[in-house]
Structures are given as C-alpha cells and as structure tokens.
C-alpha positions, -999 to 999 in steps of 0.1 A, spaced: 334 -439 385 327 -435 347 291 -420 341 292 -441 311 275 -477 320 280 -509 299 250 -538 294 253 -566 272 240 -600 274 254 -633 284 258 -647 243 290 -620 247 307 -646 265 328 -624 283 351 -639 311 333 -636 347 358 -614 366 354 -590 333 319 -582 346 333 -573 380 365 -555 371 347 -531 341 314 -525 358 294 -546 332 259 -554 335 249 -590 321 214 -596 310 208 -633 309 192 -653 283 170 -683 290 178 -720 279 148 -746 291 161 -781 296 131 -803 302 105 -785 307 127 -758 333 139 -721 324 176 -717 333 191 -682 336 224 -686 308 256 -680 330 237 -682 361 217 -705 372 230 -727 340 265 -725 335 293 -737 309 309 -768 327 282 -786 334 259 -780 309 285 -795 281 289 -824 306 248 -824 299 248 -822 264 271 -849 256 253 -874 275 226 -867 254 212 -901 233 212 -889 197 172 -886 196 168 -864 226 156 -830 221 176 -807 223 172 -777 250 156 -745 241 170 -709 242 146 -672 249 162 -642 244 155 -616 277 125 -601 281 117 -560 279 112 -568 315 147 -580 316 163 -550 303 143 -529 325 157 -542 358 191 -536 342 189 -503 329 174 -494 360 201 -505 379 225 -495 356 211 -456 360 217 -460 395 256 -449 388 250 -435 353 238 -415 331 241 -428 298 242 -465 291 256 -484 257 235 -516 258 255 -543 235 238 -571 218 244 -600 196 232 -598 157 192 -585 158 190 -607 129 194 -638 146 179 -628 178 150 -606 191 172 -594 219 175 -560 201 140 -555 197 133 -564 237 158 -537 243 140 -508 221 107 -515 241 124 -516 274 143 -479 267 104 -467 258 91 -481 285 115 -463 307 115 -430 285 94 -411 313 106 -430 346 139 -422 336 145 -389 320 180 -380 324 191 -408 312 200 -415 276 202 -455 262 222 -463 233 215 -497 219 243 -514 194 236 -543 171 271 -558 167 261 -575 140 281 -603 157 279 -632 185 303 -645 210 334 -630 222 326 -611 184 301 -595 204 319 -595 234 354 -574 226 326 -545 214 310 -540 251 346 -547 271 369 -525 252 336 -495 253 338 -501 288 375 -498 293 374 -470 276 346 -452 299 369 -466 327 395 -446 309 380 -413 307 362 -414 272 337 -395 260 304 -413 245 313 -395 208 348 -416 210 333 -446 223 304 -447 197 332 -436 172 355 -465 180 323 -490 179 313 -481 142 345 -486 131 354 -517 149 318 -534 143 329 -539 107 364 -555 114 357 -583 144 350 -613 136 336 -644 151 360 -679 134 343 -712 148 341 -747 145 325 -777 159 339 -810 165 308 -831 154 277 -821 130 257 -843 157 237 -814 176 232 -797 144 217 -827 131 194 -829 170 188 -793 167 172 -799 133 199 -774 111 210 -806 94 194 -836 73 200 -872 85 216 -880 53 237 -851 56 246 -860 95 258 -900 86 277 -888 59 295 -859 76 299 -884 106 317 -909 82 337 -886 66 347 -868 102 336 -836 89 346 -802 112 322 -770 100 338 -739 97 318 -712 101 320 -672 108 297 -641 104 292 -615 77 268 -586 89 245 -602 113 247 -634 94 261 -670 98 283 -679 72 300 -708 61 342 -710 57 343 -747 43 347 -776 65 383 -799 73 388 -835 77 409 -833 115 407 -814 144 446 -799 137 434 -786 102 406 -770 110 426 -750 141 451 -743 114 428 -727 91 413 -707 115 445 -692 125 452 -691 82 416 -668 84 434 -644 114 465 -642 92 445 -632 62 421 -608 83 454 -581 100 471 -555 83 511 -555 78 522 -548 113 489 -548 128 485 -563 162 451 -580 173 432 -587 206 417 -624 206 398 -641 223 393 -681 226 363 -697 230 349 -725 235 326 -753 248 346 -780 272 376 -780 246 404 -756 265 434 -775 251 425 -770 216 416 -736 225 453 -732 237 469 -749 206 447 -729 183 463 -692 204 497 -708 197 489 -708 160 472 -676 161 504 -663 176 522 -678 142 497 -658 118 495 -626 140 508 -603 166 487 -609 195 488 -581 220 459 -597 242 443 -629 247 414 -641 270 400 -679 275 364 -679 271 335 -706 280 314 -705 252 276 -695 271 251 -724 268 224 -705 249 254 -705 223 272 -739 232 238 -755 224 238 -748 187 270 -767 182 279 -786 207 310 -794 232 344 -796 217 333 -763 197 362 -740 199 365 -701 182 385 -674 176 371 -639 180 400 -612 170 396 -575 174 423 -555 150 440 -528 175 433 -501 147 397 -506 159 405 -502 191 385 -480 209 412 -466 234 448 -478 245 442 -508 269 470 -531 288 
C-alpha cells in the first residue's frame, strides 16, 4: 500500500471502479433538485438525472449545485490518514468553484489533530475528466512506487497541457440556467447551433460553435490533432451526459488525429451535466510527455 493517498471530487468524473482499483477518495458535491440536497455520484447519479433534465418544460428552474463543505473534506482527509501519510487533494479550477478554498480551511482545521500528516492541495486549473486524468495518473503513480517530488513534478508539468474540449447538443439549459439571453437561445435554436467550448487557466473559454452534431465531433478531434506533438501519443478520456454513441464516434476520430494509448468512457457528473445539458459530449486528452509515470 502506497503511503501516498489521492482525494479529488466528484466534477473529476472519473469512472467508478477507478475509485476502487487506485484507492481514490471522492468528495461529493451537492446538486438540490426541488428543494432536496443530492450527494453528486451518490445519492444522484448520471443516468437518471439526464433522464430528469430532459423532461424538464423549458421554464423550470433549473437545479442547483454546492461545492463540499470544510466539513466535507475533513471526514475525507481523515479517512484518507488512516492508510497515509501524505495526501494530494485534486480539485476542479478554484476560479470557478470554492471547492479549493473549503479544502484550505479543512487542512487548518486538522493541522493539530493530525500532525504527521502533510496535505497538498492542487488547483488543476481544469474540470472534468481535465481534472480527472491529474488525480488518476498521481495515483497510479503512488501505486507505482513514486515519490511525492515526482508526482508533484509530473502534476506541474502536465496541469498546463490537459485540456478539457466540449460541446452541447442544445443552448436550451444554458438559456434555463440563465448563461444565455432569450434572443440569443431562439436564434441559436433556429440556426441548430452546437457550443464549443474548452478551458485556458481556470477559465471557460469559447472554440466557436458548428451547425451538426458530425462537425462539431470533427473539430474537436481537429483541436486533439492540433494539441500533440509529432509522434506524441495521448491518454483520453470521453465524456459525456446520456450521449455514449457520439462519445464512441468522436474516439474513432480522435484515433484519426492522434495516437491514443488509452481511452476511458466517462458519465459526465450531474453537478457538471447540469450546466449544459444531456447529449453534451467531451474530450479530455492527457499528452504522455506529461505523464506522470509509465501506466498500461
């Protein structure tokens, strides 16, 4: 057993048996659906929460995400010391959640109770399986053997090369979840409008938009292309919100742009899937010269 322990949260995305089979420990966010506080990816998972949102009329509200509580990360970092003695606690961009900051008060809370132990926290700067490929491959390599100077290494250099490619298959619950203008909904509606977007440093960016589900996969997998080095292979993993088919055609044209050494299905979480809907579909790739150790 590695005396390195890996936390993140449940916006990482991660497959479930990746919890299990690396020794992860998943913090849960909160999303309130009528007036009730679901645990993300517990009580509240992917299946039938899209089945929930697109039986939505168009003027519902929309639910509500929390980020965890200092509380929260106290109960995991305590469990987590229970086999450790350091633990890398991974979280999703502390600009566009207050998930970070929860997780500073929660170390100084248990600065005295827990002494021995030393808590890292990392901003990926990043969201999703972006987030995601940053806590699994630091906890493969603790698996492996790795010291916390090579896995802290690997993490700086990788933060700045994954990247999170998305898009939605409807601007309707960015329009419900007030991001978007009427006007700007109706139009987009009419003219079938798919968002691309990404991240750049903790921050949601736009790529554009296409006109058909095909060409917007394709320009994703353009992006990927773009992204590797000559002869560099990638890790990637597909997410996305009750849309596994196009998840599979847009791996297929990944696998046309890139030389994929790895790839992993992922249900986007709810306190994600909200934002943008089912039939949202991603790429997150992770260039093997970030890599943080050699992994099957």
């Amino acid at each position: 057993m590695s005396h390195i322990a890996v936390v993140t949260d449940s916006t990482a995305s991660l497959p479930a048996d990746a919890y299990v089979r690396y020794g992860i420990t998943m913090v849960p966010y909160y999303v309130h659906v009528e007036g009730r506080s679901h645990r993300d990816m517990v009580d509240l998972l992917p299946e039938a929460f899209n089945r929930y949102l697109a039986d939505l009329p168009d003027d519902a509200e929309l639910p509500r995400t929390a980020n965890p509580s200092p509380g929260d990360y106290v109960h995991a970092y305590g469990e987590a010391a229970k086999a450790a003695d350091v633990i890398l606690s991974f979280h999703m961009t502390s600009i566009g959640s207050g998930a970070y900051g929860c997780a500073q008060v929660a170390r100084e809370m248990l600065a005295e109770a827990l002494p021995k132990v030393h808590i890292h926290l990392v901003d990926t700067r990043n969201v999703s399986m972006g987030h995601g490929w940053l806590a699994l491959q630091a906890a493969r390599a603790a698996q492996a053997g790795a010291t916390l100077e090579e896995i802290m290494a690997g993490v700086q250099r990788a933060i700045s090369r994954v990247r999170m490619l998305q898009t939605a298959d409807t601007l309707r619950y960015l329009y419900m979840g007030g991001r978007i203008g009427r006007a700007q909904h109706l139009v987009g509606s009419l003219l079938n409008i798919r968002p691309l977007i990404s991240m750049e440093d903790g921050v949601i960016t736009t790529l554009g938009v296409a006109r058909t589900r095909e060409r917007a996969l394709t320009r994703i997998a353009d992006l990927l292309g773009q992204a590797v080095l000559l002869g560099e292979s990638v890790r990637v993993a597909l997410t996305h919100a009750a849309a596994r088919a196009d998840a599979e055609r847009l791996l297929d044209l990944a696998r046309q742009k890139a030389r994929v050494i790895e790839a992993l299905f992922c249900d986007l979480s709810p306190a994600l899937a909200v934002h943008s809907g089912p039939g949202t579909v991603g790429l997150c790739y992770y260039p093997e010269e970030s890599q943080l150790i050699a992994t099957p």
